[in-house]
C-alpha positions as a printed NumPy array, in Angstrom:
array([[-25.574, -81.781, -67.787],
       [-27.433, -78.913, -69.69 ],
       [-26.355, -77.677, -72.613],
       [-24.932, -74.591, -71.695],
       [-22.794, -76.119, -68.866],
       [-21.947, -78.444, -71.719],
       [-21.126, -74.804, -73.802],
       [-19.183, -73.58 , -70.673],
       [-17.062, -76.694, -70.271],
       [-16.139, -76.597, -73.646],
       [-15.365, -72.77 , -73.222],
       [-13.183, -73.276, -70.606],
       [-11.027, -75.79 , -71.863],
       [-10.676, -73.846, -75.522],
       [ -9.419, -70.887, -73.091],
       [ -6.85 , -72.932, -71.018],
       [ -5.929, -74.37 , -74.414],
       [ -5.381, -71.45 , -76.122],
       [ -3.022, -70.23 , -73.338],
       [ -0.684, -72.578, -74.816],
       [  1.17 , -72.85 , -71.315],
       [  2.549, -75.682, -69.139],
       [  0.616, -76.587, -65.946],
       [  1.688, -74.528, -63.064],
       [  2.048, -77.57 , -61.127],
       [  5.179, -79.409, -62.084],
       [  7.45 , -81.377, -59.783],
       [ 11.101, -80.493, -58.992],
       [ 12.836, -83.064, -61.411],
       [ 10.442, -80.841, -63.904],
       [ 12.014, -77.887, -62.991],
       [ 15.641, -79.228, -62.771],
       [ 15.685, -80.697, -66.082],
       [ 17.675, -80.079, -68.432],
       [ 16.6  , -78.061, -71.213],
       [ 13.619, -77.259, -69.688],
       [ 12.105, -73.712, -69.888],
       [ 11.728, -71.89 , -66.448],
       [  8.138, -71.876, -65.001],
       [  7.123, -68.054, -65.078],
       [  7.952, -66.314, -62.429],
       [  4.665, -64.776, -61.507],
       [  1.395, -67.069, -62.084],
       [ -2.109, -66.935, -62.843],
       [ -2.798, -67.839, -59.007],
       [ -0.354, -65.633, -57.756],
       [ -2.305, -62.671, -59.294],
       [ -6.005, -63.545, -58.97 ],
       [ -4.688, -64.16 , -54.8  ],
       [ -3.605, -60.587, -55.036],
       [ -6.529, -59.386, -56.803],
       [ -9.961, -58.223, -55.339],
       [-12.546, -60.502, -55.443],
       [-14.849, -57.689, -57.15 ],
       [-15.729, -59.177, -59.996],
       [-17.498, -62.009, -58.453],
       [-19.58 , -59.468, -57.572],
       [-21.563, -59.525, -60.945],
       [-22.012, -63.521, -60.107],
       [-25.173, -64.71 , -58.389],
       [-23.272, -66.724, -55.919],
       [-20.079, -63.748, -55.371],
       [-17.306, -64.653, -53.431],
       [-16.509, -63.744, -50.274],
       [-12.918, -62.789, -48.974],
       [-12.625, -65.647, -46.25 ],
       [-13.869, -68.39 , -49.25 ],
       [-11.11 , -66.984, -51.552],
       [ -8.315, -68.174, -49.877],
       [-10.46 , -71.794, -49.479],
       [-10.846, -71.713, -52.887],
       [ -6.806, -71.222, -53.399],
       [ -6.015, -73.962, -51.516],
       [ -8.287, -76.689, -51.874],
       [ -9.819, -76.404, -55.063],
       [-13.029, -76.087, -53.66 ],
       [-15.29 , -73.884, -51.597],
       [-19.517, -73.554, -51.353],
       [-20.13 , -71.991, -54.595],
       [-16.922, -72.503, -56.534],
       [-14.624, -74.781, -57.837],
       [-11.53 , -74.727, -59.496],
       [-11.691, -76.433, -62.884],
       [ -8.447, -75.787, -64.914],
       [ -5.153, -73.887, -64.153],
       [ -2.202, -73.299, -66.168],
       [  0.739, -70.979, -65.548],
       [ -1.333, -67.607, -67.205],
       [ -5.364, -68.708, -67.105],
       [ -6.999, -70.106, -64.01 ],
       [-10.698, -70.778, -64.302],
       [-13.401, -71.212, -61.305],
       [-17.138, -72.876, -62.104],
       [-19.768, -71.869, -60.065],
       [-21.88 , -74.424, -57.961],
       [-24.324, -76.229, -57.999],
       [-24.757, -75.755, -61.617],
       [-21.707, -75.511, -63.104],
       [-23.303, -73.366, -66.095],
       [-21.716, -70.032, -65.582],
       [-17.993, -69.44 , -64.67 ],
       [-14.769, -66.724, -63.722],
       [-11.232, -66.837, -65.431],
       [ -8.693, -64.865, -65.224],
       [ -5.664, -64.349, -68.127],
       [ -2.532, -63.212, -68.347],
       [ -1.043, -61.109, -70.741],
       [  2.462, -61.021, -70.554],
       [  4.499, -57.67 , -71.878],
       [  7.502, -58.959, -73.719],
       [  9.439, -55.621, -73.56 ],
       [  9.334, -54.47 , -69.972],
       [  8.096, -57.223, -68.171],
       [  4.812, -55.961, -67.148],
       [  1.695, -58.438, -67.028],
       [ -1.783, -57.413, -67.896],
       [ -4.307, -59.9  , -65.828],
       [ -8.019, -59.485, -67.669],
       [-10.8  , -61.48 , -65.314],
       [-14.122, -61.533, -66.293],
       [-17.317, -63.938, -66.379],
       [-18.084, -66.492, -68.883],
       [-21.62 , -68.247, -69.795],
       [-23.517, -65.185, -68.609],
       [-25.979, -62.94 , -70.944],
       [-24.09 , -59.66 , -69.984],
       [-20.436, -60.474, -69.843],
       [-18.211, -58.277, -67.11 ],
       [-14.64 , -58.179, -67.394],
       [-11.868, -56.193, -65.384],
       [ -8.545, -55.622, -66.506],
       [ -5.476, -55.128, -64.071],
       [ -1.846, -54.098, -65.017],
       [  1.284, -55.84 , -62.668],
       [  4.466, -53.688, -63.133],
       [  7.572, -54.793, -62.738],
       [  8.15 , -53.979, -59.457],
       [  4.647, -56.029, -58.675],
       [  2.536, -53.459, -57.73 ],
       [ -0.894, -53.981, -59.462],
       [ -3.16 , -51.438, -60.729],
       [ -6.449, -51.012, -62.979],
       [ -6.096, -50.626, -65.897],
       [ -7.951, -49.428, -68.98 ],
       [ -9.932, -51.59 , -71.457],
       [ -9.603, -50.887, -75.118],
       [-11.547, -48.377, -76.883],
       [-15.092, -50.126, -77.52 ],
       [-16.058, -50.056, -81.048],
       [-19.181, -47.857, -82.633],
       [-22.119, -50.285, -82.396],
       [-21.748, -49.854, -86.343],
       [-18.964, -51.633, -86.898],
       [-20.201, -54.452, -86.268],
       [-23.334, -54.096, -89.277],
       [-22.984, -53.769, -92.669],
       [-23.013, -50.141, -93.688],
       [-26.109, -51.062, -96.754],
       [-28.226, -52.618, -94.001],
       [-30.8  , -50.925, -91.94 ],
       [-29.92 , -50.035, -88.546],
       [-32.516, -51.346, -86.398],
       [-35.155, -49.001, -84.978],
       [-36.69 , -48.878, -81.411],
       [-33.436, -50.746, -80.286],
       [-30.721, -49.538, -78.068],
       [-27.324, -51.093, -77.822],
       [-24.538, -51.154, -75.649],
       [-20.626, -52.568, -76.351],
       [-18.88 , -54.649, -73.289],
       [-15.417, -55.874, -73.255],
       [-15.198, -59.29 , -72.695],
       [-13.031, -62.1  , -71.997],
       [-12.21 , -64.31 , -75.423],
       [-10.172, -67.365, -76.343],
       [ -7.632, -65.417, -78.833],
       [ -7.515, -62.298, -75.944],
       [-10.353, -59.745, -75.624],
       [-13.804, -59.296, -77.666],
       [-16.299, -57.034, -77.773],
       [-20.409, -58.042, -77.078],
       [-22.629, -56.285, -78.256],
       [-26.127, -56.284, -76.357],
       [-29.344, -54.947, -77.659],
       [-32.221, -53.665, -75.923],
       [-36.006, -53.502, -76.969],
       [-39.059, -51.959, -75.532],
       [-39.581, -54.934, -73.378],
       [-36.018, -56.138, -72.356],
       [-33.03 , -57.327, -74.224],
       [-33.275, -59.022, -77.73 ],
       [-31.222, -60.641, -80.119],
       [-30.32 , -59.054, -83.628],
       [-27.702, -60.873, -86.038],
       [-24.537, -58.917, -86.97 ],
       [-22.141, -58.928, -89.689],
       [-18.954, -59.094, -87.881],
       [-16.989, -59.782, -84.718],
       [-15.051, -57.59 , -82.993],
       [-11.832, -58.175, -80.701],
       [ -8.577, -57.231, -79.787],
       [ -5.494, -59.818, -79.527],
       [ -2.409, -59.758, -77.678],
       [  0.43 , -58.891, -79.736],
       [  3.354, -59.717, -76.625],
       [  3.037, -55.541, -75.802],
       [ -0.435, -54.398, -76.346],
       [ -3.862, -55.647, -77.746],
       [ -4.669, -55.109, -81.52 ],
       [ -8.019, -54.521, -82.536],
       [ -9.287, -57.079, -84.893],
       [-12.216, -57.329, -87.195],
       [-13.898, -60.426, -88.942],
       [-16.724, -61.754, -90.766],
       [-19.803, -62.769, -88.335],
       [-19.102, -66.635, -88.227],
       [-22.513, -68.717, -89.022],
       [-23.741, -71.249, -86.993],
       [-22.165, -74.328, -88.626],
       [-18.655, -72.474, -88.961],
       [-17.258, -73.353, -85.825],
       [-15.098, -70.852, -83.473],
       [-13.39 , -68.083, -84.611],
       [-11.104, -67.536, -81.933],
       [-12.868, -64.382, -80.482],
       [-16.261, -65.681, -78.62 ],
       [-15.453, -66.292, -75.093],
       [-18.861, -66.75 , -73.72 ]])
Protein backbone atom coordinates (compact mmCIF):
# COMPACT_ATOMS: atom_id res chain seq x y z
CA UNK A 1 0.00 0.00 0.00
CA UNK A 2 1.35 3.58 -0.81
CA UNK A 3 1.65 5.98 1.51
CA UNK A 4 -1.08 8.09 0.84
CA UNK A 5 -3.64 5.21 0.77
CA UNK A 6 -1.86 4.49 4.02
CA UNK A 7 -2.72 8.59 4.84
CA UNK A 8 -6.33 7.97 3.57
CA UNK A 9 -6.97 4.88 5.66
CA UNK A 10 -5.87 6.52 8.56
CA UNK A 11 -8.13 9.57 7.56
CA UNK A 12 -10.99 7.68 7.35
CA UNK A 13 -10.99 5.90 10.42
CA UNK A 14 -10.00 9.34 12.55
CA UNK A 15 -13.38 10.63 10.77
CA UNK A 16 -15.66 7.62 11.67
CA UNK A 17 -13.97 7.93 15.06
CA UNK A 18 -14.56 11.25 15.67
CA UNK A 19 -18.30 10.75 14.91
CA UNK A 20 -18.37 9.22 18.20
CA UNK A 21 -21.56 7.12 17.09
CA UNK A 22 -22.70 3.48 17.39
CA UNK A 23 -22.64 1.32 14.21
CA UNK A 24 -25.78 1.62 12.28
CA UNK A 25 -25.95 -1.99 12.15
CA UNK A 26 -27.10 -3.41 15.43
CA UNK A 27 -29.31 -6.44 15.96
CA UNK A 28 -32.81 -6.37 17.52
CA UNK A 29 -31.84 -7.59 21.13
CA UNK A 30 -29.53 -4.24 20.58
CA UNK A 31 -32.32 -2.25 20.04
CA UNK A 32 -34.65 -3.84 22.69
CA UNK A 33 -32.34 -3.52 25.46
CA UNK A 34 -32.80 -2.02 28.18
CA UNK A 35 -31.25 1.17 28.75
CA UNK A 36 -30.13 1.40 25.50
CA UNK A 37 -30.22 4.72 23.53
CA UNK A 38 -32.49 4.67 20.34
CA UNK A 39 -30.58 4.30 16.99
CA UNK A 40 -31.22 7.75 15.17
CA UNK A 41 -33.93 7.91 13.34
CA UNK A 42 -32.54 9.10 10.08
CA UNK A 43 -28.90 7.67 9.06
CA UNK A 44 -25.91 8.46 7.25
CA UNK A 45 -27.13 5.88 4.45
CA UNK A 46 -30.47 6.98 4.49
CA UNK A 47 -29.29 10.48 3.33
CA UNK A 48 -26.36 9.88 0.97
CA UNK A 49 -29.37 7.21 -0.85
CA UNK A 50 -31.40 10.34 -1.10
CA UNK A 51 -28.70 12.50 -2.18
CA UNK A 52 -27.35 13.11 -5.80
CA UNK A 53 -24.50 11.40 -6.70
CA UNK A 54 -22.90 14.88 -7.92
CA UNK A 55 -20.14 15.04 -6.06
CA UNK A 56 -18.58 11.99 -7.39
CA UNK A 57 -18.45 13.96 -10.16
CA UNK A 58 -15.11 15.71 -9.11
CA UNK A 59 -13.72 11.87 -8.72
CA UNK A 60 -11.82 10.28 -11.59
CA UNK A 61 -13.83 7.16 -11.41
CA UNK A 62 -17.65 9.21 -10.64
CA UNK A 63 -20.44 7.24 -9.88
CA UNK A 64 -23.09 6.43 -11.82
CA UNK A 65 -26.85 6.31 -10.66
CA UNK A 66 -27.47 2.48 -11.44
CA UNK A 67 -23.88 1.66 -9.33
CA UNK A 68 -25.24 3.75 -6.38
CA UNK A 69 -27.80 1.66 -5.33
CA UNK A 70 -25.03 -1.50 -5.87
CA UNK A 71 -22.93 0.26 -3.80
CA UNK A 72 -25.87 0.57 -0.96
CA UNK A 73 -26.45 -2.79 -0.87
CA UNK A 74 -23.53 -4.79 -1.25
CA UNK A 75 -20.76 -2.87 -0.15
CA UNK A 76 -19.22 -2.99 -3.31
CA UNK A 77 -19.47 -1.87 -6.91
CA UNK A 78 -16.55 -1.32 -9.94
CA UNK A 79 -14.92 1.66 -8.61
CA UNK A 80 -16.09 1.87 -5.01
CA UNK A 81 -16.26 0.31 -1.90
CA UNK A 82 -17.70 0.89 1.25
CA UNK A 83 -15.10 1.06 4.01
CA UNK A 84 -16.69 2.32 7.33
CA UNK A 85 -20.29 3.31 8.36
CA UNK A 86 -21.64 4.54 11.48
CA UNK A 87 -25.06 6.00 12.25
CA UNK A 88 -23.88 9.92 10.97
CA UNK A 89 -20.49 9.27 8.61
CA UNK A 90 -20.41 6.70 5.86
CA UNK A 91 -17.22 6.58 3.85
CA UNK A 92 -16.64 4.99 0.16
CA UNK A 93 -12.77 4.26 -1.21
CA UNK A 94 -12.28 4.38 -4.65
CA UNK A 95 -10.87 1.32 -6.67
CA UNK A 96 -8.33 -0.01 -7.67
CA UNK A 97 -6.23 2.19 -5.61
CA UNK A 98 -7.80 2.85 -2.67
CA UNK A 99 -5.80 6.31 -2.34
CA UNK A 100 -8.52 8.82 -2.71
CA UNK A 101 -12.04 8.57 -1.09
CA UNK A 102 -16.00 10.19 -0.49
CA UNK A 103 -17.69 10.61 3.03
CA UNK A 104 -20.45 12.00 3.93
CA UNK A 105 -21.35 13.58 7.74
CA UNK A 106 -24.02 14.41 9.58
CA UNK A 107 -24.63 17.26 11.54
CA UNK A 108 -27.40 16.94 13.67
CA UNK A 109 -29.48 20.32 14.85
CA UNK A 110 -30.25 19.82 18.49
CA UNK A 111 -33.05 22.48 18.59
CA UNK A 112 -35.35 21.75 15.69
CA UNK A 113 -34.36 18.60 14.51
CA UNK A 114 -32.92 19.49 11.27
CA UNK A 115 -29.71 17.55 9.93
CA UNK A 116 -27.01 19.17 7.93
CA UNK A 117 -25.29 16.23 5.64
CA UNK A 118 -21.66 17.81 4.35
CA UNK A 119 -20.10 15.17 1.54
CA UNK A 120 -17.05 15.90 0.06
CA UNK A 121 -13.69 14.12 -1.21
CA UNK A 122 -10.80 13.18 0.82
CA UNK A 123 -6.99 12.41 -0.31
CA UNK A 124 -7.36 14.67 -3.33
CA UNK A 125 -5.09 17.97 -4.05
CA UNK A 126 -8.27 20.19 -4.51
CA UNK A 127 -10.78 19.09 -1.96
CA UNK A 128 -14.76 19.49 -3.08
CA UNK A 129 -17.33 19.39 -0.58
CA UNK A 130 -21.25 19.91 -0.78
CA UNK A 131 -23.35 20.65 1.99
CA UNK A 132 -27.17 19.63 2.16
CA UNK A 133 -29.77 20.67 4.86
CA UNK A 134 -32.74 17.74 5.84
CA UNK A 135 -35.69 19.56 7.56
CA UNK A 136 -37.82 18.13 9.67
CA UNK A 137 -40.34 17.20 7.53
CA UNK A 138 -37.35 15.34 5.35
CA UNK A 139 -37.25 17.31 2.51
CA UNK A 140 -33.54 18.00 1.62
CA UNK A 141 -32.11 21.02 0.21
CA UNK A 142 -28.58 22.77 -0.53
CA UNK A 143 -27.41 24.49 1.59
CA UNK A 144 -24.80 27.19 2.12
CA UNK A 145 -21.15 26.68 3.21
CA UNK A 146 -19.68 29.04 5.72
CA UNK A 147 -18.21 32.25 4.87
CA UNK A 148 -14.54 31.34 3.54
CA UNK A 149 -11.94 33.20 5.32
CA UNK A 150 -9.56 36.16 3.67
CA UNK A 151 -6.56 34.19 2.35
CA UNK A 152 -4.87 36.44 5.17
CA UNK A 153 -5.99 34.91 7.94
CA UNK A 154 -4.34 32.26 7.59
CA UNK A 155 -0.49 34.31 7.50
CA UNK A 156 0.96 36.20 9.95
CA UNK A 157 0.17 39.85 9.49
CA UNK A 158 4.50 40.81 9.86
CA UNK A 159 5.19 38.31 7.08
CA UNK A 160 5.37 39.01 3.44
CA UNK A 161 2.53 38.07 1.40
CA UNK A 162 3.82 36.12 -1.36
CA UNK A 163 4.15 37.70 -4.80
CA UNK A 164 3.32 36.22 -8.29
CA UNK A 165 0.97 33.76 -6.35
CA UNK A 166 -2.72 33.50 -6.48
CA UNK A 167 -4.82 31.73 -3.94
CA UNK A 168 -8.07 30.38 -3.59
CA UNK A 169 -10.10 29.14 -0.11
CA UNK A 170 -12.28 25.69 -0.41
CA UNK A 171 -14.44 24.31 2.21
CA UNK A 172 -13.62 21.04 3.05
CA UNK A 173 -14.57 18.07 4.88
CA UNK A 174 -12.50 17.73 8.47
CA UNK A 175 -12.38 15.33 11.40
CA UNK A 176 -13.68 18.01 14.15
CA UNK A 177 -16.50 19.32 11.26
CA UNK A 178 -15.51 21.63 8.38
CA UNK A 179 -11.98 23.32 7.38
CA UNK A 180 -10.90 25.56 5.11
CA UNK A 181 -7.80 24.71 2.26
CA UNK A 182 -6.16 27.00 1.07
CA UNK A 183 -4.56 26.39 -2.52
CA UNK A 184 -1.94 28.47 -4.15
CA UNK A 185 -1.20 29.00 -7.63
CA UNK A 186 2.15 29.98 -9.44
CA UNK A 187 3.08 30.90 -12.91
CA UNK A 188 3.43 27.32 -13.79
CA UNK A 189 0.66 25.46 -11.79
CA UNK A 190 -0.13 25.06 -8.17
CA UNK A 191 2.59 25.31 -5.39
CA UNK A 192 2.95 24.87 -1.89
CA UNK A 193 3.57 27.87 0.61
CA UNK A 194 3.60 27.22 4.55
CA UNK A 195 0.98 29.10 6.65
CA UNK A 196 0.66 30.19 10.08
CA UNK A 197 -2.65 28.89 10.98
CA UNK A 198 -5.58 26.59 10.30
CA UNK A 199 -8.80 27.49 9.69
CA UNK A 200 -12.24 25.59 10.40
CA UNK A 201 -15.54 25.68 11.61
CA UNK A 202 -17.02 23.03 14.26
CA UNK A 203 -20.36 21.92 14.99
CA UNK A 204 -21.71 23.42 17.98
CA UNK A 205 -25.28 20.93 18.02
CA UNK A 206 -27.06 24.20 15.92
CA UNK A 207 -24.59 25.76 13.67
CA UNK A 208 -20.78 25.66 12.78
CA UNK A 209 -18.33 28.02 14.68
CA UNK A 210 -15.49 29.32 13.01
CA UNK A 211 -12.30 28.35 14.60
CA UNK A 212 -8.75 29.50 14.35
CA UNK A 213 -5.38 27.80 15.43
CA UNK A 214 -1.76 27.77 15.26
CA UNK A 215 -0.38 25.99 11.90
CA UNK A 216 0.49 22.51 13.50
CA UNK A 217 4.27 21.38 12.48
CA UNK A 218 5.05 18.30 11.08
CA UNK A 219 5.91 16.27 14.20
CA UNK A 220 2.75 17.74 16.14
CA UNK A 221 0.34 15.33 15.18
CA UNK A 222 -3.50 16.18 14.18
CA UNK A 223 -5.22 18.99 15.21
CA UNK A 224 -8.59 17.97 14.69
CA UNK A 225 -9.24 20.17 11.54
CA UNK A 226 -7.21 18.44 8.45
CA UNK A 227 -9.49 16.13 6.75
CA UNK A 228 -7.50 15.36 3.72
Amino acid sequence: MTTSAVRLVLCLYALLLAAATCPVSVSAADVAAPGAAPAPAVTARDIFRELPSSIFDNTAEGLPDEEKERLLETGQCEFWEVVGETDDVIAFRALPFRDSAVALRLFRNTENGEILAAIGTLGVPICALELWKRDASGRIVPADTPEEPDVAEFFDKKAPQPRDVTASVLPCLGLGGLKAQVVFWGPTGMVHLPVAREIGWHWTGRSFEKIVRPHALPDGGDDGLSGN
